[in-house]
Each structure stands twice: as C-alpha cells, then as structure tokens.
N, C-alpha and C positions, 0 to 999 in steps of 0.2 A: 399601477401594478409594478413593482420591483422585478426589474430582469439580472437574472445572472446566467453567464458565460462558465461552463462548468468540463473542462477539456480531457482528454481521457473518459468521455461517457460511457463508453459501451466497455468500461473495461469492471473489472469486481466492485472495485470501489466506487470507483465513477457513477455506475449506474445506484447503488444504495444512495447515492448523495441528489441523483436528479429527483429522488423519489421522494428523498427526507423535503427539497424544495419547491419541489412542484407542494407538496403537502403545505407547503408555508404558506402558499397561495403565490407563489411569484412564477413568473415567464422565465422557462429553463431552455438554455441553447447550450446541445451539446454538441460536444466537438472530438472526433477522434478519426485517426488514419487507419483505423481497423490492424494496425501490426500485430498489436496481441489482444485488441477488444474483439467482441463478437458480437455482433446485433442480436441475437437472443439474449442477451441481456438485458436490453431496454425494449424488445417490438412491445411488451403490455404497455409502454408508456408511448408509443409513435398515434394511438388516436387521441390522446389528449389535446385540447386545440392551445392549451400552456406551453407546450413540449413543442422544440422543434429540433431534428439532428443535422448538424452538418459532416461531411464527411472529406478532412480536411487534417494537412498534416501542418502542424503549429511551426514546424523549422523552417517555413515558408510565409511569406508574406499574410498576415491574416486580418480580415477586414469584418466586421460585421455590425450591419447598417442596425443606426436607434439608438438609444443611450442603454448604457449596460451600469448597473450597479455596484454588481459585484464582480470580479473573476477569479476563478477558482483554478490553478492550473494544476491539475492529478494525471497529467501525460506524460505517463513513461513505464518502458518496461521497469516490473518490480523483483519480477522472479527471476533467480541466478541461472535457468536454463536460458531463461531469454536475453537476458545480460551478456551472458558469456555467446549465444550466437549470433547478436544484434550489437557489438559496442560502439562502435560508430553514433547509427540511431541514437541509441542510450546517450551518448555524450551528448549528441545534437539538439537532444530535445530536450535536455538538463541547461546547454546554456543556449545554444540559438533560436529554441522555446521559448525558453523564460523571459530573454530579450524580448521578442517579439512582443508578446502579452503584456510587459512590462512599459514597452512603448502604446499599446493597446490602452492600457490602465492606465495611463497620464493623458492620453489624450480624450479619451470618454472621463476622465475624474473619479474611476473607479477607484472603489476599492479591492486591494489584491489581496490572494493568499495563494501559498506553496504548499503542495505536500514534498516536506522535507522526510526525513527516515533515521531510525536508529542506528542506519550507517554508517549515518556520519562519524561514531563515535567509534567506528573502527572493529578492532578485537581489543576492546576497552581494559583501560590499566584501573580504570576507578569504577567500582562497583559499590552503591547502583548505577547508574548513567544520572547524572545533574544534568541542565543547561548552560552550564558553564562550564563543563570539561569539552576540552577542545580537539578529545579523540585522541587513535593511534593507527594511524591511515598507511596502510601502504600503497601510493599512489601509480605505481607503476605494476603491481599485483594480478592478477587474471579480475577479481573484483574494483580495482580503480575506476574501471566504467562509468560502474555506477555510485560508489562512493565521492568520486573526488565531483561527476557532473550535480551530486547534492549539495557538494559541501559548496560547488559555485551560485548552483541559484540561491541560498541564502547570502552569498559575499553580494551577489546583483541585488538582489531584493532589498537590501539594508542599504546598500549603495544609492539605490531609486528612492528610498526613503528618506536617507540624510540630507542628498544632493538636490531633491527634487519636490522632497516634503510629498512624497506617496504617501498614502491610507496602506501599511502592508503587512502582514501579517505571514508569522511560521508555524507551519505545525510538525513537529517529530514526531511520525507513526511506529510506532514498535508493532511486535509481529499481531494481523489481524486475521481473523479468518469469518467466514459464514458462509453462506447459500451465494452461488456464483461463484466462486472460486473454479478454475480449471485442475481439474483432476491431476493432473501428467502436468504441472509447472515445473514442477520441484520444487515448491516450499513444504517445508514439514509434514504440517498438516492434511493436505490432502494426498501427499504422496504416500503417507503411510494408510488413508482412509483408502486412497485408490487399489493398494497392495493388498489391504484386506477384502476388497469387495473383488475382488482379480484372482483371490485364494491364492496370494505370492507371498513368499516371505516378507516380514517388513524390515528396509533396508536400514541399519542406523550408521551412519559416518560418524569417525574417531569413536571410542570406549564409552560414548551416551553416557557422559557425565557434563559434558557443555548445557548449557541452561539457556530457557526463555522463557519468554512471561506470553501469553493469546489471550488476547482482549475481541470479543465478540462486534460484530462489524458496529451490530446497531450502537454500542454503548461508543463506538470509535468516531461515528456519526455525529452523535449529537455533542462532542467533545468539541469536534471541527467547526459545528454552528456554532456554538457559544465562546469560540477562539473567532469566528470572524466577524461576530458580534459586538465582542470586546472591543477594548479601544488599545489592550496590551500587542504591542510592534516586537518584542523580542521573540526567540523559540521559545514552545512550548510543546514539553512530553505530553503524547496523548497516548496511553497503554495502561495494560494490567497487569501491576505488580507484584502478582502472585506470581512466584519463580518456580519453574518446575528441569527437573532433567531430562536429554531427550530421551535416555533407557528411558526411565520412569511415565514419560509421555505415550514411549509406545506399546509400555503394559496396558496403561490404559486406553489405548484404541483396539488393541484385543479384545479388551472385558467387554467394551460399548458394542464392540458387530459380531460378539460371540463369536469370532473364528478362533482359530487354535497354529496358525500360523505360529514360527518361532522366528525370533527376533536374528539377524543376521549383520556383522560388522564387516566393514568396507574402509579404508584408511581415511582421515578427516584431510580435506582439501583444504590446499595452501590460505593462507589467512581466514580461516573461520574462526568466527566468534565464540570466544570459550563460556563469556556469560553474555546475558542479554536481561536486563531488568531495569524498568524504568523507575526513578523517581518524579513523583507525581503532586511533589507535596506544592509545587505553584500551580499545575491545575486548578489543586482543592483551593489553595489560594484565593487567584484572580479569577479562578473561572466558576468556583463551585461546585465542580466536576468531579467524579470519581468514576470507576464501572458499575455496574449494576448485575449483570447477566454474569453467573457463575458458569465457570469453563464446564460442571457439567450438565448443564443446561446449553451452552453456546454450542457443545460436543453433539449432544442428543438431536437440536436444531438443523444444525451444518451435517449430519448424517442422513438424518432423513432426507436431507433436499438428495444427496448425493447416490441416496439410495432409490430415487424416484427416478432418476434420470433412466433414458433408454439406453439400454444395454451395450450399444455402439461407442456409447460418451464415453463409457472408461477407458475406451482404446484410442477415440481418435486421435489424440496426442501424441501418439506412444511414439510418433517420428522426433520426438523430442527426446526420449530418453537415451541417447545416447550421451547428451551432458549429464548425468545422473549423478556423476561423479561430483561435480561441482554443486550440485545441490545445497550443500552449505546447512543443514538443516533450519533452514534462512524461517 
C-alpha cells in the first residue's frame, strides 16, 4: 500500500485531498497544527484504519516512522484574514516548512509536491497568468507574507530538485472554493455567501471590476493527482479559466440564495489583484486536464453545504472580521 504524508489536513483543501487518497487505496497521514484547520473537517475520515492524523506543526522538527511515498505539503494559511494576522506563521511555514518536508522527502525517497498559488504572480502585469511570467510582487506590502513565503518554497523546491535530484513537483492554485471552506475567512466566496445567509449587505472592495476565475475543489483535486502523478517538475496552473468580475460575482450570489441584499463598496486594499485568470493550456498539455464542474453547479453545491451548517457557524468567526478590510477579494 502507498503511503502519503499529506500536511495542512484538517484544513479546506487538505482535507478533500485525504479523501481523493484514501479513495486511491493508499495510507493517508495527515498533518496539521490546527491554526486555521479544524478537525470537523476530516472526524468522517479518523475511523478509517487508512487515515491516520497527526497533530503537529511542520516549522518544527518533523519525523514520521515507515517509508512515505509521497508528500504533499498544503500548510499554510491561505486566506488574507489569516495572513495578515498570522504573518510570522505564514512565512515560517512557506520556508522553515518546506525545508523540513523537503529534508523529510530526500531522506524517505519521496516524492514531493507544493501547493504553490496564483500569488505568486503578484497584481499581474500579463494577462492570463502563463508559468513563465515571473510576477509583480511587492515584497515588503501588507500581502508579502504570503506572497514572497510562495514564491520561496518553489526557489527550495527546484533547488532540492536540481541539487539533489528530488522527484518534485509544483502546483499554482488559483482561486478554489466548495464544501468546507470557512465562512468568515475573507475570501470572496464565502464572505459574500456568508453576508447573504447573515441578511448583510454584500461587501465588494475597489469598483468590482477586478476579475477571477473559481475552479470547483473537486475539479482542483484531481488536477493536483494527475500533476503529482506526472513526471512534469516545472509549475503548473491548476484553475478555471472562466473570468468573471467581482460586481458581476456578486449579483450572482444574490440570484443563487434569493436574498435581495444590495451590493456595498469599501476602497480596494493596498496591492489587490486587479485580474486573476489562469492559463491552463500546459495542463491540458501534459496533464490532460481541464475543469469539469461549471461555477453554477460548483455555486449551487458549496451553498447548500453552507446552508446546512448550524446556525452558530456563520458567526463563529466573526472575531476575524475585523481584517475585512484586507480581504482582497482573494
């Protein structure tokens, strides 16, 4: 049986990825310090005798006996609330994470992968985002956090690879959303899902003509298997390239929960991304890959979960919005 080390489990993505691998048939150990994961995300996966969690922060010494396959490193806050009151973390677990795992991967003979992010590419000057623009970063910025702690684990990771002849692999995540997501992060998506299930206005930063593309978790999934499957070691965009504006996004999360809320603007926060669309055309490529799940299907999905939730979940975060401002419509 194939084990993989799968870190950030209990976090949104994390947890769809133990699921997609336990599904594969392999031995899933996940790993996370709980900063911004939650164990309800993975307790349906703690009776599987596949599934095992550790609860363990990666910026520290990290050991795990038996031979590991694969490892997958997804630890780290993603969302700009959490960025901006965690950037420390954020750095440390972008490079004295990735170190670690990356010392981990060479000595088990793994192989590695990063989730990297469309951050990298800054508030990009080249529209779509390629893999070979090399961004427009401000590294010193309220966002460098987590920007530049991206843009270094792919410099390690490629480093470990040339110098050391790693198995490693990159993936660029542009903006994903589904079931599990926290309500109260501040990404786009579920902050305007949460405002309408709150009867709040829905909040849009700068004039909602900045653009992004939401690629459905499952399709963002099986994008990441078939990249660490591969044998391709460069980045690669995983996203959905349908552009949309964030006005135009948040007429329609009105239309979808039937409220009649009105849309309310708030000045866009220092270095937000004016577009966000990936190009995907090495996906289809080397990977074969494209989306599947159309945003109003991935919309209708990621509702209802959000609409099932107990009553309490749309608030318990709300100690977060006070970064709201920085939200970024990330």
């Amino acid at each position: 049986m194939k084990r993989v080390l799968i870190t950030g489990a209990a976090g949104f993505l994390g947890s769809h990825l133990c699921e997609r691998f336990l599904k594969e048939g392999m031995y899933v150990i996940g790993m996370d310090n709980l900063i911004t994961g939650d164990m309800r995300n993975i307790e349906h996966l703690m009776p599987d005798p596949n599934f095992e969690f550790n609860h363990h922060d990666v910026t520290k010494y990290v050991h795990v006996p038996g031979e590991l396959d694969y490892i997958m490193h997804f630890a780290s806050p993603a969302s700009p609330i959490d960025y901006l009151k965690i950037p420390i973390q954020t750095l440390k677990v972008g490079a004295m994470g990735t170190h670690n795992l990356l010392g981990l991967a060479r000595a088990k003979k793994s192989r590695f992968i990063i989730a990297s992010t469309s951050e990298v590419y800054g508030d990009p000057l080249v529209h779509p985002q390629t893999e070979d623009y090399w961004g427009h970063v401000n590294p010193i910025g309220p966002r460098g956090c987590y920007d530049e702690a991206k843009r270094y684990q792919e410099a390690i990771t490629m480093a470990y690879h040339r110098y050391h002849g790693l198995e490693t692999r990159i993936v660029r995540i542009f903006n994903t959303y589904g079931p599990r997501m926290r309500l109260n992060d501040g990404r786009v998506l579920p902050a305007f899902m949460g405002q309408a299930l709150r009867g709040e206005d829905i909040t849009v930063f700068g004039d909602g003509s900045q653009t992004r593309s939401f690629c459905y978790v499952d399709d963002l999934v099986e994008g990441i298997y078939r990249l660490l499957m591969s044998d391709y070691s460069l980045p690669v965009n995983i996203g959905n390239p349908k552009e949309i504006t964030i006005g135009q996004f948040a007429e329609e999360i009105i239309k979808l929960t039937g409220t009649d809320q009105k849309v309310v603007y708030k000045p866009l926060p220092q270095d937000d991304p004016k577009q966000r669309q990936p190009d995907i055309s090495k996906a289809k490529e080397i990977l074969g890959w494209e989306p599947k799940v159309s945003r109003e299907e991935g919309l209708r999905i990621t509702y209802d979960y959000f609409r099932s939730l107990p009553k309490e979940r749309l608030y318990e975060e709300s100690n977060h919005r006070g970064f709201e401002g920085f939200s970024a419509n990330k």
